[in-house]
C-alpha positions as CSV (number, residue, x, y, z in Angstrom):
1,X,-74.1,90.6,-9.8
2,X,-76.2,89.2,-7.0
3,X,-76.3,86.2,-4.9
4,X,-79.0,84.3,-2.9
5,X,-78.4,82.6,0.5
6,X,-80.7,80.2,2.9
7,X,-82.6,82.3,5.1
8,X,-82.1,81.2,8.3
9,X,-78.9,83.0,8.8
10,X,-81.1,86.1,8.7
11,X,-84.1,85.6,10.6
12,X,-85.2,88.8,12.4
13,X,-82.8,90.9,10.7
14,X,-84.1,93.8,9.5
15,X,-84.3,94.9,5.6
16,X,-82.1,98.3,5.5
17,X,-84.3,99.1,2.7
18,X,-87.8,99.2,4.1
19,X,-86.3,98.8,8.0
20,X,-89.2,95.7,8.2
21,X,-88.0,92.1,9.4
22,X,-86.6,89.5,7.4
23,X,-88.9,86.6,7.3
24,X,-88.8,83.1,7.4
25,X,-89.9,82.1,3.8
26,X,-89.6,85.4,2.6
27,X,-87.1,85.9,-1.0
28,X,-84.2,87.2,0.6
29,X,-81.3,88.6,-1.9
30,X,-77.9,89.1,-0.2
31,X,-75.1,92.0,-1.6
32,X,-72.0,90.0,-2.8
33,X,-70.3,93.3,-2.2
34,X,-71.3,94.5,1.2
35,X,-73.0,91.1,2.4
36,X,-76.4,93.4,3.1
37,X,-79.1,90.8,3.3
38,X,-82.5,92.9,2.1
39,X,-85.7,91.7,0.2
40,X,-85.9,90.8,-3.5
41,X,-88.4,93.6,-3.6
42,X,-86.8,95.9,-2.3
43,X,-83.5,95.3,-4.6
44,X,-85.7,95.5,-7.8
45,X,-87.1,98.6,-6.7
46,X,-83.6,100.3,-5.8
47,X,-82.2,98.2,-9.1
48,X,-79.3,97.5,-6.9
49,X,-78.2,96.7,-3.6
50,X,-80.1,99.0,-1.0
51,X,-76.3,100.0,0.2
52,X,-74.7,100.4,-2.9
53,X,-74.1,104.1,-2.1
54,X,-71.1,103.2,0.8
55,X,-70.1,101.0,-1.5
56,X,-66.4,101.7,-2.5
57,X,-66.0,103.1,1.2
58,X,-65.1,99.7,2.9
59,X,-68.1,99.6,3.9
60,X,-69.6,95.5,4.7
61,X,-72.8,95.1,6.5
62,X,-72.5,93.4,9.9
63,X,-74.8,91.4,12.3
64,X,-76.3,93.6,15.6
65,X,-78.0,90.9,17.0
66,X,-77.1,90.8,20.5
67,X,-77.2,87.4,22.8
68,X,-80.6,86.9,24.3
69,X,-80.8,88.6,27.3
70,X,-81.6,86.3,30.9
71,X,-85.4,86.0,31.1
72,X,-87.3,86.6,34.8
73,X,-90.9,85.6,35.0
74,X,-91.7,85.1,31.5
75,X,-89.5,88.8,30.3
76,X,-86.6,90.4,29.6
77,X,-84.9,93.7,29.8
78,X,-83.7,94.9,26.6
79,X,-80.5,96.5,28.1
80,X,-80.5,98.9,25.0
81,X,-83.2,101.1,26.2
82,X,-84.1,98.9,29.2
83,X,-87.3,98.2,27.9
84,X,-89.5,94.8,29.3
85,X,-90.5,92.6,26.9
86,X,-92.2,89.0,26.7
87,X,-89.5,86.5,27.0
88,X,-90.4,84.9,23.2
89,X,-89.7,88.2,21.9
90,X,-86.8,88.2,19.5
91,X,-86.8,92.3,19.1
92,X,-87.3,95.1,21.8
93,X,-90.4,96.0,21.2
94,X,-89.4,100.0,21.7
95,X,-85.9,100.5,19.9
96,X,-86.1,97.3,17.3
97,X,-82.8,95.8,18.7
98,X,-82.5,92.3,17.7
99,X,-81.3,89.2,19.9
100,X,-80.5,86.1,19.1
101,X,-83.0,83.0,19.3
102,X,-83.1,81.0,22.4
103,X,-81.4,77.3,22.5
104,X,-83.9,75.1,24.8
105,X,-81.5,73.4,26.9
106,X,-81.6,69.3,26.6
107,X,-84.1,68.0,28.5
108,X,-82.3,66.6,31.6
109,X,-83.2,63.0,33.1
110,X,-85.6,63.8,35.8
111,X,-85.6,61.9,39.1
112,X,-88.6,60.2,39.0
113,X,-86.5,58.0,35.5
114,X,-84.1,56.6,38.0
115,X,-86.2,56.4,40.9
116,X,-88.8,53.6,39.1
117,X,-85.9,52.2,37.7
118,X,-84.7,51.2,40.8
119,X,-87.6,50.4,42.2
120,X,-87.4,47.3,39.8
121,X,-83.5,47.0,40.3
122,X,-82.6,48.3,43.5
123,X,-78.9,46.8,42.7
124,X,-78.4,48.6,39.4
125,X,-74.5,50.5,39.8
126,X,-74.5,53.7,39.5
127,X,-73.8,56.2,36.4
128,X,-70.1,55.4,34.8
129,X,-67.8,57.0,32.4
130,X,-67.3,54.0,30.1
131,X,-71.4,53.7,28.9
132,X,-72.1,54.8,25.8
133,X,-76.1,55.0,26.6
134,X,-76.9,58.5,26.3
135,X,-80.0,59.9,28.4
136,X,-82.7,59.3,25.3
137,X,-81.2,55.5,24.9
138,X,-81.3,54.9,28.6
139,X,-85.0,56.0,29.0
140,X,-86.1,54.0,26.1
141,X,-84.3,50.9,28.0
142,X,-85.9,51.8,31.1
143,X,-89.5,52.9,29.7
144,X,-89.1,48.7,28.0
145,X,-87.9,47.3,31.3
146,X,-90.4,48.8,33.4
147,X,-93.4,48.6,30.4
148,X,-92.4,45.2,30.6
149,X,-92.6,44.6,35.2
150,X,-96.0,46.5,34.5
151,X,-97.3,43.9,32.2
152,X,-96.2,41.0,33.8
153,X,-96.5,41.8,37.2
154,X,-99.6,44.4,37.2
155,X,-101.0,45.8,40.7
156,X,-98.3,43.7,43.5
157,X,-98.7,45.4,46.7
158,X,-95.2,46.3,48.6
159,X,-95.3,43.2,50.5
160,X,-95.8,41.2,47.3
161,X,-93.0,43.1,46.1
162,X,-90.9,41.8,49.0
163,X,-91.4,38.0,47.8
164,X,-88.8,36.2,46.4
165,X,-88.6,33.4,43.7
166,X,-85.5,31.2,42.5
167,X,-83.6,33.7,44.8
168,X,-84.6,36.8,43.6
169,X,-87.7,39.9,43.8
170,X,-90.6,38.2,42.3
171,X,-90.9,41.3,40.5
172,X,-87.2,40.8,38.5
173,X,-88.6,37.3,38.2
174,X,-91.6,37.7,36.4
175,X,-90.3,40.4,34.4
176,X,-87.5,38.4,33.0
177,X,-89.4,35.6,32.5
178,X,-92.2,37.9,30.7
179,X,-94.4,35.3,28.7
180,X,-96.9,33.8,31.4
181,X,-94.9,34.8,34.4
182,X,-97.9,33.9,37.0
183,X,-97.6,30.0,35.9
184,X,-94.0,30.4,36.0
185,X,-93.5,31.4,39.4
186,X,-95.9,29.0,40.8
187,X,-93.5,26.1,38.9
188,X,-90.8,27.7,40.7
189,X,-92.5,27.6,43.8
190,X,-93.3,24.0,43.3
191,X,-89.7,23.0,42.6
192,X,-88.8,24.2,45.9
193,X,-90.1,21.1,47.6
194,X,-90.1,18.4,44.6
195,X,-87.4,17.6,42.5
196,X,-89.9,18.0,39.2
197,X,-92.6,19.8,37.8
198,X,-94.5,18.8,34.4
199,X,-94.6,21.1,31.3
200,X,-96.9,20.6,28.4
201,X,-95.3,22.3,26.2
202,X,-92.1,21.5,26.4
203,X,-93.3,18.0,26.3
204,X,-95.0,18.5,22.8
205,X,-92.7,21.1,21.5
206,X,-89.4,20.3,22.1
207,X,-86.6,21.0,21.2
208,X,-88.2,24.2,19.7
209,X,-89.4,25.3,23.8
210,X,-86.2,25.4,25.1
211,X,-84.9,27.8,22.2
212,X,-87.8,30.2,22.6
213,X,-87.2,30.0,26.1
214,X,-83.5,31.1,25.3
215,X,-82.2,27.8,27.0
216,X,-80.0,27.6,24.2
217,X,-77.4,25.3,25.7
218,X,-80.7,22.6,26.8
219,X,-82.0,23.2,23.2
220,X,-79.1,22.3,21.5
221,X,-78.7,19.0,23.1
222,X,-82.5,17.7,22.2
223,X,-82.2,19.2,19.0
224,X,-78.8,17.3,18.3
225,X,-80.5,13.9,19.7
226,X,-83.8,15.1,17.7
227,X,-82.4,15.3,14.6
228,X,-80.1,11.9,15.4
229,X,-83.3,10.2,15.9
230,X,-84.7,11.5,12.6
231,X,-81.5,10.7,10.7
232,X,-81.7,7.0,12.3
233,X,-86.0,6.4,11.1
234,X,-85.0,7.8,7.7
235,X,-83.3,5.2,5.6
236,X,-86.3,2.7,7.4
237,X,-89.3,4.9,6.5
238,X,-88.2,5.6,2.9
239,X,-88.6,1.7,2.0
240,X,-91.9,1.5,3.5
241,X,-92.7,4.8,1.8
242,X,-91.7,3.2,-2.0
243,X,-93.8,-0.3,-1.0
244,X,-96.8,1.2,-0.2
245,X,-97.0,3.6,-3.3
246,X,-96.4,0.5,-5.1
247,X,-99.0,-1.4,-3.3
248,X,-101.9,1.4,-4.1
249,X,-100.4,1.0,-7.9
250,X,-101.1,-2.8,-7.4
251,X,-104.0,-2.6,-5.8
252,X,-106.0,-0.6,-8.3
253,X,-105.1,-3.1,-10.9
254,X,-106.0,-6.0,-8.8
255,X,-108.6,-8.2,-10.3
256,X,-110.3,-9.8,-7.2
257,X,-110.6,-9.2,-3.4
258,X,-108.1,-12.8,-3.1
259,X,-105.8,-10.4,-5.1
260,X,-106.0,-7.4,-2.9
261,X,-105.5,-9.6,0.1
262,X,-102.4,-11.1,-1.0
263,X,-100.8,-8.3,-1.8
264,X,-101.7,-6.6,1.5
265,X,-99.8,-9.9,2.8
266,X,-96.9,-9.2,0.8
267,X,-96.5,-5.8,1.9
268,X,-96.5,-6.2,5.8
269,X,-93.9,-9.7,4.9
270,X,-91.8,-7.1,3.2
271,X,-91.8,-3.5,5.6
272,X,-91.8,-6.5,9.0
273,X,-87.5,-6.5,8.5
274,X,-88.2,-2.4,9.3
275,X,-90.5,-2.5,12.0
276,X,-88.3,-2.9,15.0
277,X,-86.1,0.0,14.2
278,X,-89.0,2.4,13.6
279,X,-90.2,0.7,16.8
280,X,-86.7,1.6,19.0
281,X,-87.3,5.2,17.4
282,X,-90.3,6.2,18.1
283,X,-89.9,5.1,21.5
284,X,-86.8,6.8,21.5
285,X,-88.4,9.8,20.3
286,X,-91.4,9.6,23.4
287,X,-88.6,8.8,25.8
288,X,-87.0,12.1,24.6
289,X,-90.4,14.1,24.7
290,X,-90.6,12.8,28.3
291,X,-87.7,13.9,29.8
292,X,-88.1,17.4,27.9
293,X,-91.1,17.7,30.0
294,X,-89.7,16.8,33.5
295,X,-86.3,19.1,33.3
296,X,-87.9,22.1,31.3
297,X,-89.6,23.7,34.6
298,X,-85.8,22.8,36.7
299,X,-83.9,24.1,33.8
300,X,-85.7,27.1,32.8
301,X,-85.6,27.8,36.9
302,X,-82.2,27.1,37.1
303,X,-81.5,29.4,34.1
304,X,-83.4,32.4,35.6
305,X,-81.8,32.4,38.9
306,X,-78.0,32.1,36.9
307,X,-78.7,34.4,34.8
308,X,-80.3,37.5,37.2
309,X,-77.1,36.5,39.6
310,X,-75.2,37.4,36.6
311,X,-76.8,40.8,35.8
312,X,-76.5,42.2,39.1
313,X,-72.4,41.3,38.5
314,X,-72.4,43.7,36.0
315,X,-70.2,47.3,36.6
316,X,-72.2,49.3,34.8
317,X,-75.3,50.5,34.7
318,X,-75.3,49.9,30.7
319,X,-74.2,46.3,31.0
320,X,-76.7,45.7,33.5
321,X,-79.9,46.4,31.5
322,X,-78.4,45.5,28.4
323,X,-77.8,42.2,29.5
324,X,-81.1,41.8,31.2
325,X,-83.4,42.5,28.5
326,X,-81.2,40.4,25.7
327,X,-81.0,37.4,28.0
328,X,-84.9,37.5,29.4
329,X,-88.4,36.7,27.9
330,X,-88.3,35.0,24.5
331,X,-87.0,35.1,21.3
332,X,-89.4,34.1,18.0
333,X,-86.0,33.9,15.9
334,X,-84.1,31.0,17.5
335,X,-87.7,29.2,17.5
336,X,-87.9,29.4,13.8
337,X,-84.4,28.8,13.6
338,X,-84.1,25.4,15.6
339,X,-87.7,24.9,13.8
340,X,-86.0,24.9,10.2
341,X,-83.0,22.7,12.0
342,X,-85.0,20.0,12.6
343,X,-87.5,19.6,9.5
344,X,-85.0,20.5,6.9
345,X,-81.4,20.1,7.8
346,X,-82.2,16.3,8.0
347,X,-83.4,15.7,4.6
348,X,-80.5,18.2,3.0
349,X,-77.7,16.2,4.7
350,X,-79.2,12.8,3.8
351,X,-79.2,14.2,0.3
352,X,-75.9,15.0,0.3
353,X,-74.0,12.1,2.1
């Protein structure tokens, strides 16, 4: 009876049958009896395990591989026969002694990691026992964060640097802000000395700017008047939706121009009772555009400078970037989310109340 096992347990053993070295990939057969690991060759030519003559003498084969001995300039002694050999040697290359392979040591996080790291956040905390980040997570978060200051903030001299904006390092500022940081921190500048600033596109785009801005608490109160507004036109634009299919129905069957003229009379006499309200909410709806575009710049301003003042609160080190990059730049989801709020949760709950 004979067995087969994974190599690896093997490697640079050598085959007491031909004395040559086990192999990676090599067909390896291993004695059930004696637990002599030898080559498939060599068993077929011996028709039996290379040992089998100390078998029945308690005899059980048994690893020599010493630990690898300590490496100086690229060699080792092999303190067998005190031999040098090249330090990726895994035998002596005199006696044939054996040593085990050499575990690389994990990769420690080199100074120049947290050095640029604070560079960009002089106040990050220092190392604690209760994160969870382990050395490959926290370069990844730093290699974002500072990927991130590169982009937005490219080439600042250290006196640049030195600025500050809504109360902070320009730098933090426009890396946090991300997404057209230049135009940003010259709103913010402005706001210093006026109480507004105009935005275009929260002006147009609202209430879905404030979400991708992640002004969440601002986008939820235009979206809820939003979506009142569009709840109040609705039961006055499905009327005038119904009369004028009916009036292109009418108006291919009319027989004369007189026709077609007093029908188009009958149709403004019957959508006029609607008019005001539509009136009241589109002006409603411009009044509401309006003031989205004189408080965006003061909010979103106001939001950056709370929000950096409540990163560098954080104890540790792990809270502190965590928190930065999940509350900074922008976020495409709660766009599409407050997008899908406004166009289609109208029209679902007027169908069911």
């Amino acid at each position: 009876m004979r067995t087969e096992r994974i190599f690896m347990d093997y490697y640079h053993q050598l085959c007491d049958g031909c004395q040559k070295p086990l192999l990676e990939g090599e067909d390896i057969v291993v004695c059930p009896d004696c637990g002599t690991p030898q080559h498939r060759a060599c068993f077929e030519a011996n028709q039996a395990c290379v040992n089998a003559q100390k078998h029945g003498t308690g005899f059980v084969w048994k690893d020599d591989t010493l630990p690898a001995p300590a490496v100086a300039q690229n060699k080792f002694t092999c303190p067998v026969c005190g031999a040098v050999n090249p330090a990726e040697g895994a035998e002596c290359v005199r006696c044939g002694q054996r040593f085990q392979a050499r575990q690389e040591p994990p990769r420690a996080r080199t100074a120049p990691d947290r050095k640029d790291i604070r560079s960009l956040f002089p106040e990050l905390p220092q190392e604690s026992d209760e994160e969870s980040l382990d050395d490959e997570q926290f370069e990844m978060l730093c290699a974002n964060l500072l990927a991130r200051a590169d982009m937005a903030a490219p080439g600042m001299t250290e006196s640049q640097r030195q600025e500050t904006v809504a109360g902070h390092p320009i730098r933090q500022v426009m890396t946090f802000v991300t997404n057209k940081p230049l135009v940003y921190v010259k709103k913010f500048r402005a706001l210093a000395t006026r109480r507004f600033t105009w935005n275009w596109a929260a002006f147009f785009f609202q209430p879905f700017w404030f979400f991708y801005r992640k002004l969440y608490k601002p986008g939820i109160i235009f979206l809820t008047i939003q979506m009142a507004l569009t709840l109040l036109i609705q039961p006055y634009l499905e009327p005038i939706m119904d009369l004028s299919e009916r009036l292109q129905e009418k108006m291919a069957q009319a027989s004369s121009d007189a026709a077609a003229t007093a029908l188009m009379q009958q149709f403004y006499a019957d959508i006029s009772p609607h008019l005001p309200w539509i009136g009241v909410s589109l002006g409603a709806t411009l009044l509401l555009h309006i003031a989205a575009g004189l408080l965006a710049d003061r909010l979103y301003c106001s939001h950056v400078h709370r929000t950096l003042d409540e990163v560098k609160k954080c104890e540790t080190r792990e809270s502190f970037l965590i928190t930065f990059v999940r509350r900074g730049s922008v976020s495409f989801l709660a766009l599409v989310v407050s997008y899908a709020a406004v166009y289609f949760l109208p029209g679902l709950l007027s169908m069911l109340f």
